[in-house]
Gaussian input, Z-matrix of N, CA and C with variables (Angstrom, degrees):
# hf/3-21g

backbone

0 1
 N
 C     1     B1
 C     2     B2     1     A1
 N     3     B3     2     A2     1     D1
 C     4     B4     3     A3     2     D2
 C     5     B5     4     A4     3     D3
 N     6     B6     5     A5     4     D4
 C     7     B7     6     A6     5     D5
 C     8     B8     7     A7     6     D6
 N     9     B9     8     A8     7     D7
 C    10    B10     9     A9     8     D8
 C    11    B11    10    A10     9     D9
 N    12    B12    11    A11    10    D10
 C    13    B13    12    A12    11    D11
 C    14    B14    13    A13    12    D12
 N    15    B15    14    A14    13    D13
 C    16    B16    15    A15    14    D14
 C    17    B17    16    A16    15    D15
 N    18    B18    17    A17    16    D16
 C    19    B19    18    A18    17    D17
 C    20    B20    19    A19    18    D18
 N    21    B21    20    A20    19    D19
 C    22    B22    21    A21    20    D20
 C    23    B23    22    A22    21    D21
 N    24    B24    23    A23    22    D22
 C    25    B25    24    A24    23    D23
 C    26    B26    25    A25    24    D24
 N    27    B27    26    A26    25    D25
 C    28    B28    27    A27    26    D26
 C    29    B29    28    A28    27    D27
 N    30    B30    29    A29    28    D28
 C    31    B31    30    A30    29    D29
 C    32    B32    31    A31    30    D30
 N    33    B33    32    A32    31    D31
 C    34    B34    33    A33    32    D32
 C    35    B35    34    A34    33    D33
 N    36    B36    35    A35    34    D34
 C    37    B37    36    A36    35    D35
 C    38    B38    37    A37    36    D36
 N    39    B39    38    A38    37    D37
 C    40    B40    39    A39    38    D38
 C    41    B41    40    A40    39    D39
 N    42    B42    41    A41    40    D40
 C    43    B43    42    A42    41    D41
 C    44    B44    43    A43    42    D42
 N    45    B45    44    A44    43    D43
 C    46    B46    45    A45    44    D44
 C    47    B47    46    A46    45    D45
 N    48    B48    47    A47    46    D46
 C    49    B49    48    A48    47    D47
 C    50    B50    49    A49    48    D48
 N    51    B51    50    A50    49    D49
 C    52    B52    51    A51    50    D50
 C    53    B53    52    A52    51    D51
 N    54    B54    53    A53    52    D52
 C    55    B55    54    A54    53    D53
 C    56    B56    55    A55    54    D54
 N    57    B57    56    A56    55    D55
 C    58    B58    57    A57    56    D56
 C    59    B59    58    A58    57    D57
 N    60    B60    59    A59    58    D58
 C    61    B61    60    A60    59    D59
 C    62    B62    61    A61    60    D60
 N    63    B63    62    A62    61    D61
 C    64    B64    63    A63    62    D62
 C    65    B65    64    A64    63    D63
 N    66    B66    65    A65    64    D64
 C    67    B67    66    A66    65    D65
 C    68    B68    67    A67    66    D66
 N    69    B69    68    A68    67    D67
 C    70    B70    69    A69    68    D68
 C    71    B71    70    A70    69    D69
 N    72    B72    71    A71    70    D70
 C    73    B73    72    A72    71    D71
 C    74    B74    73    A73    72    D72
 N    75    B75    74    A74    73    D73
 C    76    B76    75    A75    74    D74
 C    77    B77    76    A76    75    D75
 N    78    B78    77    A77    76    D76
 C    79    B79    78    A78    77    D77
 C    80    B80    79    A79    78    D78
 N    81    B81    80    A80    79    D79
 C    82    B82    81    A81    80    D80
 C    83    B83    82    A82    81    D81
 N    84    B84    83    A83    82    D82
 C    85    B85    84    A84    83    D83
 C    86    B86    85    A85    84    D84
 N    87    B87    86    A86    85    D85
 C    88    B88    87    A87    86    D86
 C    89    B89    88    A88    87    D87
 N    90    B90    89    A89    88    D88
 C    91    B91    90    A90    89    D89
 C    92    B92    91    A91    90    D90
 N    93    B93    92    A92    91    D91
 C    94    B94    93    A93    92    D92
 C    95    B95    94    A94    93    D93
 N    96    B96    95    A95    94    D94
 C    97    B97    96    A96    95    D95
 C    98    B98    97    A97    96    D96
 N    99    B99    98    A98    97    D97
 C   100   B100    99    A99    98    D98
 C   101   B101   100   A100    99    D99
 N   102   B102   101   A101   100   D100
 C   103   B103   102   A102   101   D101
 C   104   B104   103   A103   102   D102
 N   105   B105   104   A104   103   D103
 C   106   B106   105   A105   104   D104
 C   107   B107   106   A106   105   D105
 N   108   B108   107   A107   106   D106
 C   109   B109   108   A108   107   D107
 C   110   B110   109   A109   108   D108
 N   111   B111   110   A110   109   D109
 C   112   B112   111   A111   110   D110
 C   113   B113   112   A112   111   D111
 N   114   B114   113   A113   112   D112
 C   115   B115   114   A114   113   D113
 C   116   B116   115   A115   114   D114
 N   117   B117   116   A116   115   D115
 C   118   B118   117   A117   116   D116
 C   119   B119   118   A118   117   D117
 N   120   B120   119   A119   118   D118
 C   121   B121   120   A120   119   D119
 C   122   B122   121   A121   120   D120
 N   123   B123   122   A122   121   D121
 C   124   B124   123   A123   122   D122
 C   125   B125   124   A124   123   D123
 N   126   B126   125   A125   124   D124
 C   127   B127   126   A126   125   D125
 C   128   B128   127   A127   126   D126
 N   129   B129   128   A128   127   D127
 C   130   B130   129   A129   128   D128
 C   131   B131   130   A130   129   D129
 N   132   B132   131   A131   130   D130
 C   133   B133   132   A132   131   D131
 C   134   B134   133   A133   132   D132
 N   135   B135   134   A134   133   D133
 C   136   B136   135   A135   134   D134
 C   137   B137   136   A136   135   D135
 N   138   B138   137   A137   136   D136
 C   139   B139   138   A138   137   D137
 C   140   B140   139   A139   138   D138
 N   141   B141   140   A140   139   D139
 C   142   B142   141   A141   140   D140
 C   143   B143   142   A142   141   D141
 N   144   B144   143   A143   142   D142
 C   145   B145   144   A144   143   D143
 C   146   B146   145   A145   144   D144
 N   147   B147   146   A146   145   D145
 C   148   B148   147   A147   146   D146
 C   149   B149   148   A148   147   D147
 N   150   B150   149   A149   148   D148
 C   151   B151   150   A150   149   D149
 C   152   B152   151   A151   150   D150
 N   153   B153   152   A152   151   D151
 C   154   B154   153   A153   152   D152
 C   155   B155   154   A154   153   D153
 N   156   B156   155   A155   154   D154
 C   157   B157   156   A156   155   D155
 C   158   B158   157   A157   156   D156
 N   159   B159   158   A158   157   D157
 C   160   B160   159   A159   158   D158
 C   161   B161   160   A160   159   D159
 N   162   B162   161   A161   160   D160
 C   163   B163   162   A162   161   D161
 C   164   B164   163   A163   162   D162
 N   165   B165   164   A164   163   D163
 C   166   B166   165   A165   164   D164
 C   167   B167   166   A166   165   D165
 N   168   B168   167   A167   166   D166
 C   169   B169   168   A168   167   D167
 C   170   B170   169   A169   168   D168
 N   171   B171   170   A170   169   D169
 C   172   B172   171   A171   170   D170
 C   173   B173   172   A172   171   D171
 N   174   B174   173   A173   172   D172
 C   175   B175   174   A174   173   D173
 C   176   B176   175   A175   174   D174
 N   177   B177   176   A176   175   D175
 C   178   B178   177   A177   176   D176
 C   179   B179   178   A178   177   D177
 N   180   B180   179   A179   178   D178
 C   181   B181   180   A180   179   D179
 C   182   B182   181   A181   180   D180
 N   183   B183   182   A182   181   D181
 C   184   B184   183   A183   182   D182
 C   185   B185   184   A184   183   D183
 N   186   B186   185   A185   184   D184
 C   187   B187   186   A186   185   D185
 C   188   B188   187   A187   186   D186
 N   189   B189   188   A188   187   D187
 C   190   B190   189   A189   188   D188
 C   191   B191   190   A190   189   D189
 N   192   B192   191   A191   190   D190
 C   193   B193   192   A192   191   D191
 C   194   B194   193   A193   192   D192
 N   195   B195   194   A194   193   D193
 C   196   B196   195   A195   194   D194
 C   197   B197   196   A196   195   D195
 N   198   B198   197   A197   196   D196
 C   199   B199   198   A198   197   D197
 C   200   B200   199   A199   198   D198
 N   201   B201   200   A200   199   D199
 C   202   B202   201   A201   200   D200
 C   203   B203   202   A202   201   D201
 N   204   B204   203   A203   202   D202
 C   205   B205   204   A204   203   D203
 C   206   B206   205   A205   204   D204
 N   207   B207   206   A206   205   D205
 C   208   B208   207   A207   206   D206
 C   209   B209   208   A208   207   D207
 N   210   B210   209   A209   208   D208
 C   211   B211   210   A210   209   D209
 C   212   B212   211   A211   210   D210
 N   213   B213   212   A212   211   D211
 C   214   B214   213   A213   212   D212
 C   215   B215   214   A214   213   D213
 N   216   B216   215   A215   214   D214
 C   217   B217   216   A216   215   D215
 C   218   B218   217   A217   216   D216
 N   219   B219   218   A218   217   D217
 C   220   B220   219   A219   218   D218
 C   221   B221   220   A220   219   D219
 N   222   B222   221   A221   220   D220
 C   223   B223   222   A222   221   D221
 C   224   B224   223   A223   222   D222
 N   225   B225   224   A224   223   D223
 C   226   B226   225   A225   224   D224
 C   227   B227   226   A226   225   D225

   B1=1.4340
   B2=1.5261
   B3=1.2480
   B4=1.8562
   B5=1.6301
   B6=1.5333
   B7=1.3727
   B8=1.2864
   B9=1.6721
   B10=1.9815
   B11=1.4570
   B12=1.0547
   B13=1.8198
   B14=1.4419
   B15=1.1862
   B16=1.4308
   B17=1.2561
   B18=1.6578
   B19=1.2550
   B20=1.0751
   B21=1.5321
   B22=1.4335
   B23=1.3966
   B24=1.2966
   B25=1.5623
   B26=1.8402
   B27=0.9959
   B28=2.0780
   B29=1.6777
   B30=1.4183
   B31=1.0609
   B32=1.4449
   B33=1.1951
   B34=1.5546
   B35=1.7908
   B36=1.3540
   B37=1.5370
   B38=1.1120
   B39=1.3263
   B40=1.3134
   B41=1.5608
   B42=1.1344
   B43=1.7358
   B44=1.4135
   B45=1.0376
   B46=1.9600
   B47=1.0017
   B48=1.4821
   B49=1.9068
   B50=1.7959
   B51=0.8845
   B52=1.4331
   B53=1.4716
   B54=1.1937
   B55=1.3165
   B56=1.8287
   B57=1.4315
   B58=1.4578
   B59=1.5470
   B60=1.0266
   B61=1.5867
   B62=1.4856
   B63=1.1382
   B64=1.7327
   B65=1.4049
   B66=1.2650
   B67=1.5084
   B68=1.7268
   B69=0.7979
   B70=1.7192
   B71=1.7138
   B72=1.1674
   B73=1.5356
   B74=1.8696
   B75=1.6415
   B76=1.2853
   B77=1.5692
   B78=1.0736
   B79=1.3414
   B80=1.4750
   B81=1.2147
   B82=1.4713
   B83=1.6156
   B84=1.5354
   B85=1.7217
   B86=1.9107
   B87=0.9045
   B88=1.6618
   B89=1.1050
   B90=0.9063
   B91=1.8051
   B92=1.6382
   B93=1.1447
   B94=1.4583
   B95=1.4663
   B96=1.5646
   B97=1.0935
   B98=1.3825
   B99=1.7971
   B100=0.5610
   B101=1.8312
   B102=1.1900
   B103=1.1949
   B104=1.4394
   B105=1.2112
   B106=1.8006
   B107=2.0501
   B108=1.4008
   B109=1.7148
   B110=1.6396
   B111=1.1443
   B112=1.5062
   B113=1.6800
   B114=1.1629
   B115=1.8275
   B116=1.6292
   B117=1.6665
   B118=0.8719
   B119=1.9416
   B120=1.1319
   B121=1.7997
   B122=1.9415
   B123=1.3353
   B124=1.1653
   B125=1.2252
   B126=1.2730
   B127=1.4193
   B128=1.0172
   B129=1.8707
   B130=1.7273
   B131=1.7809
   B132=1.0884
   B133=1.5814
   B134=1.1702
   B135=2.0205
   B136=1.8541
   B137=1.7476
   B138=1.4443
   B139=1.5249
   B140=1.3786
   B141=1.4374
   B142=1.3734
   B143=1.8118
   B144=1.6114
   B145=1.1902
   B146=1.7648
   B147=1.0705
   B148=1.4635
   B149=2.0556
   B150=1.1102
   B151=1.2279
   B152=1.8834
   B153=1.3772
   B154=1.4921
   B155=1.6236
   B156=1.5984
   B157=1.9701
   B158=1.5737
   B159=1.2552
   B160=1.4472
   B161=1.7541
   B162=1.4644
   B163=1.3731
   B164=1.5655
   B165=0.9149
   B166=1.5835
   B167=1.7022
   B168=1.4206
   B169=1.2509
   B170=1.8020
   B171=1.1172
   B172=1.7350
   B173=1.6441
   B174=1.1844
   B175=1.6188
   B176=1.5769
   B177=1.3652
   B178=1.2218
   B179=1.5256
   B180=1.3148
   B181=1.6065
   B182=1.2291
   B183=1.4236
   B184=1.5655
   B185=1.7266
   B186=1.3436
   B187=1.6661
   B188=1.0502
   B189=1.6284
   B190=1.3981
   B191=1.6819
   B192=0.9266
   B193=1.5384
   B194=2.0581
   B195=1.2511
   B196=1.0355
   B197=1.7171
   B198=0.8750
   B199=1.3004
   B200=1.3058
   B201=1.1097
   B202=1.5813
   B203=1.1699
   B204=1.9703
   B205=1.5485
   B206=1.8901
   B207=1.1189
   B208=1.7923
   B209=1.6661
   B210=0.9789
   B211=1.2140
   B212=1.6017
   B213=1.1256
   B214=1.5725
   B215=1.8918
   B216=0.9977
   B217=1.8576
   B218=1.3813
   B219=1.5453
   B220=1.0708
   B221=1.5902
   B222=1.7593
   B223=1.7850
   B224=1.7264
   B225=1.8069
   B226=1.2729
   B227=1.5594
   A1=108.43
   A2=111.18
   A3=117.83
   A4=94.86
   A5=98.52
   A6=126.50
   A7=103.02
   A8=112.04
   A9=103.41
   A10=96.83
   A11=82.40
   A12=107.50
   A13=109.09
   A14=146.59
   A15=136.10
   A16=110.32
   A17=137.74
   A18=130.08
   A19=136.18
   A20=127.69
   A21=112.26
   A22=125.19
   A23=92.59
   A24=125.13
   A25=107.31
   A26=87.63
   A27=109.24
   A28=85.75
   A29=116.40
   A30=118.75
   A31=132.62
   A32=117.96
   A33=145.31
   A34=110.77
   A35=90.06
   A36=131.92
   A37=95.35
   A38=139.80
   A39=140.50
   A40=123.20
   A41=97.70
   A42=105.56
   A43=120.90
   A44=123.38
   A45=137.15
   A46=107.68
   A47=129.18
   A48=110.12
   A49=84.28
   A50=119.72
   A51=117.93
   A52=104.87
   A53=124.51
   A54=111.76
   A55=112.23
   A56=121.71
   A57=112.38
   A58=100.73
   A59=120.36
   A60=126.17
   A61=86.62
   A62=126.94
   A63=124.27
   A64=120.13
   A65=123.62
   A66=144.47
   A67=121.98
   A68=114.77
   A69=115.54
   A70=101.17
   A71=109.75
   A72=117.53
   A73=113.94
   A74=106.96
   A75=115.67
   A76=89.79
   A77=102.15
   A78=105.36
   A79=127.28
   A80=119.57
   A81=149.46
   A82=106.02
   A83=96.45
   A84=126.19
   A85=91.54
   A86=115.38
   A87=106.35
   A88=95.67
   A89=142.80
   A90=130.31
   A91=101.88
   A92=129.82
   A93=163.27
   A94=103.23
   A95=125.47
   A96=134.37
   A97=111.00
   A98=144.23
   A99=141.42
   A100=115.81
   A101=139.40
   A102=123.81
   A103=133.65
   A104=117.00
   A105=114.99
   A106=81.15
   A107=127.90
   A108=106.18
   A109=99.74
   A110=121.72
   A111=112.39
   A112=115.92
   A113=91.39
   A114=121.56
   A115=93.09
   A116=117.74
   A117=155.59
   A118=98.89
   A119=97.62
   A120=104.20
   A121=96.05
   A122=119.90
   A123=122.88
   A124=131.20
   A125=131.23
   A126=155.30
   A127=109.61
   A128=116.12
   A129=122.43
   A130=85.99
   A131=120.16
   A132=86.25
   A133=166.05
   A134=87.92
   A135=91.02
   A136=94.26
   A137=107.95
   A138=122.09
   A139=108.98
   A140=116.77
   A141=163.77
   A142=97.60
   A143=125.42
   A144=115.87
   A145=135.39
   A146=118.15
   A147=132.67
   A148=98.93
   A149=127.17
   A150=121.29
   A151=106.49
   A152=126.89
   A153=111.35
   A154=126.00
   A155=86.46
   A156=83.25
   A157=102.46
   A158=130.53
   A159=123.53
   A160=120.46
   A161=108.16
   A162=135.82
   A163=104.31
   A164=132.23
   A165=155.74
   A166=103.99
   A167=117.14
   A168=114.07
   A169=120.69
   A170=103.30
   A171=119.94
   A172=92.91
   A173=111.60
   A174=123.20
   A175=94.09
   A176=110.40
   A177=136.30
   A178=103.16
   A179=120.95
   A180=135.95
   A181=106.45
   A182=118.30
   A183=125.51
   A184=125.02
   A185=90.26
   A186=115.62
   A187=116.32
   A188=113.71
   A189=116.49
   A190=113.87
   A191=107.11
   A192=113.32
   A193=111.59
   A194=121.89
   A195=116.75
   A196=124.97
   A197=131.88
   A198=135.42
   A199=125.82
   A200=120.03
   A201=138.18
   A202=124.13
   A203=104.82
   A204=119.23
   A205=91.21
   A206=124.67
   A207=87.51
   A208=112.10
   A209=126.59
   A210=143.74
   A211=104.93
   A212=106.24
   A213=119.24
   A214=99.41
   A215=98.75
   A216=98.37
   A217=95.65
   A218=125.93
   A219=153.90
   A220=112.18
   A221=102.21
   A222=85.55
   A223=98.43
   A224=105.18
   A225=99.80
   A226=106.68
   D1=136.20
   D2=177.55
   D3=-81.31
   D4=140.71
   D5=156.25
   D6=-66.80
   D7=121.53
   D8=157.25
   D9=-91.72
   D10=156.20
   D11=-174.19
   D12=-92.10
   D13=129.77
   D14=169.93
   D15=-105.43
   D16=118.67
   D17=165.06
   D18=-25.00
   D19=123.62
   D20=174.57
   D21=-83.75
   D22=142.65
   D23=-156.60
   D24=-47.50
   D25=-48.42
   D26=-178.36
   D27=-47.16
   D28=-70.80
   D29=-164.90
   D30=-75.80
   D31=-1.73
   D32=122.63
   D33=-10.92
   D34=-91.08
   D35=-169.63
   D36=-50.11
   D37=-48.08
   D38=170.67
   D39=-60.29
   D40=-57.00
   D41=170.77
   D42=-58.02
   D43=-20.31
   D44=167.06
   D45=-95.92
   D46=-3.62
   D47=170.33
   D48=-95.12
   D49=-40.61
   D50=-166.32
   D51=-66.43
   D52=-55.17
   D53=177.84
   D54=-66.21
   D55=-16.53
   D56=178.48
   D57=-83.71
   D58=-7.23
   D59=-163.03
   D60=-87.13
   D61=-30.89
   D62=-152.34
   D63=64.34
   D64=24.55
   D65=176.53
   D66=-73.13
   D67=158.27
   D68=176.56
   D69=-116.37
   D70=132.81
   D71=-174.48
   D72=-56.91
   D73=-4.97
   D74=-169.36
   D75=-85.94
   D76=-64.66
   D77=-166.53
   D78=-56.65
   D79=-2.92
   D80=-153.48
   D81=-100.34
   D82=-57.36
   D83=167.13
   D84=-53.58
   D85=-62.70
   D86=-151.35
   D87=-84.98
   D88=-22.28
   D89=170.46
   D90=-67.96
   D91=-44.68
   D92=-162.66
   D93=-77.72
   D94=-9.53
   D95=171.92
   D96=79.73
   D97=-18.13
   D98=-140.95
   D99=-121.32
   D100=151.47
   D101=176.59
   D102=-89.40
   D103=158.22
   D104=-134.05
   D105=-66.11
   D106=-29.43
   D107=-173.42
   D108=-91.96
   D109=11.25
   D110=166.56
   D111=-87.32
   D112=-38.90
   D113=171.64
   D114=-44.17
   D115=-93.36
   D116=178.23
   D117=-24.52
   D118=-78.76
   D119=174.24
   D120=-28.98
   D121=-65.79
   D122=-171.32
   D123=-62.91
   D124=-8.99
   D125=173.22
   D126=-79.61
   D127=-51.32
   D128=-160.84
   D129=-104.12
   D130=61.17
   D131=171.94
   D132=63.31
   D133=8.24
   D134=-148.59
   D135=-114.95
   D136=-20.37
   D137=158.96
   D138=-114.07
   D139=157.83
   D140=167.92
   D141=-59.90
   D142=92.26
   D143=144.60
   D144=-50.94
   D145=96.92
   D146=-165.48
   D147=-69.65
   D148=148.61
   D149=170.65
   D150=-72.96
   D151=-21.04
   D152=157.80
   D153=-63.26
   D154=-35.51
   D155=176.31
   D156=-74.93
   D157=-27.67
   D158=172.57
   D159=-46.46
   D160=-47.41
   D161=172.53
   D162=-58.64
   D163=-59.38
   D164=166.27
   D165=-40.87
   D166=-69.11
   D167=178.37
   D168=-68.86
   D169=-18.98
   D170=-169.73
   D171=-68.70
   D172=-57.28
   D173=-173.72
   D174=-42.42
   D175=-82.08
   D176=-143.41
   D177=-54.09
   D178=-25.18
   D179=176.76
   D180=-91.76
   D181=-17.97
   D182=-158.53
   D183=27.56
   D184=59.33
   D185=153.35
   D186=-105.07
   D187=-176.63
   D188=166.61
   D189=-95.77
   D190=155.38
   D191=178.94
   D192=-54.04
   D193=-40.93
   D194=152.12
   D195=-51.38
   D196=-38.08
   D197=159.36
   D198=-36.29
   D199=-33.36
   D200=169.85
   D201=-76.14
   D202=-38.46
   D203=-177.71
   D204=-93.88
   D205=26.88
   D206=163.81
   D207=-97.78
   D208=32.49
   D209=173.91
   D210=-89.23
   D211=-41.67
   D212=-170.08
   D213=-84.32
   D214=-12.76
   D215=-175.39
   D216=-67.00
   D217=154.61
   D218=155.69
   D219=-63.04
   D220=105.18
   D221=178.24
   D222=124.73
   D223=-32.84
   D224=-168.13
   D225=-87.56

C-alpha cells in the first residue's frame, strides 16, 4: 500500500502569505537570502524548514513568524 503524503503545514503557511502578498516565490528566496532551489527544496518537502530559515522568511514577507505557523493550529 502507498503512503499519501500530506503537505507540510509550515510550508502551507508560507505559500498563502506569498500568494496574499502578491509575491513571486523568486523574489521571496532573494530577499530571504536564499536561492530560488533552496527556497523551492523547502516548500516541496525536499529540505527541512529550520526555525532560522523561519525567522529569515518571516522578515522577507514581513509577517510575523506566527503567521506562517497558523497552518499548524488545530482547527485550521
Amino acid at each position: 500500500m502507498q503512503k499519501i503524503k500530506t503537505p507540510d503545514p509550515i510550508a502551507v503557511g508560507i505559500r498563502k502569505k506569498i500568494v496574499e502578498k502578491g509575491l513571486l516565490q523568486k523574489s521571496v528566496a532573494n530577499r530571504a537570502g536564499f536561492s530560488e532551489q533552496q527556497f523551492s527544496a523547502m516548500l516541496n518537502d525536499r529540505k527541512i524548514i529550520r526555525a532560522c530559515d523561519l525567522f529569515r522568511i518571516s522578515e522577507a514577507l514581513g509577517v510575523e513568524i506566527a503567521d506562517l505557523l497558523a497552518e499548524c493550529q488545530p482547527g485550521m
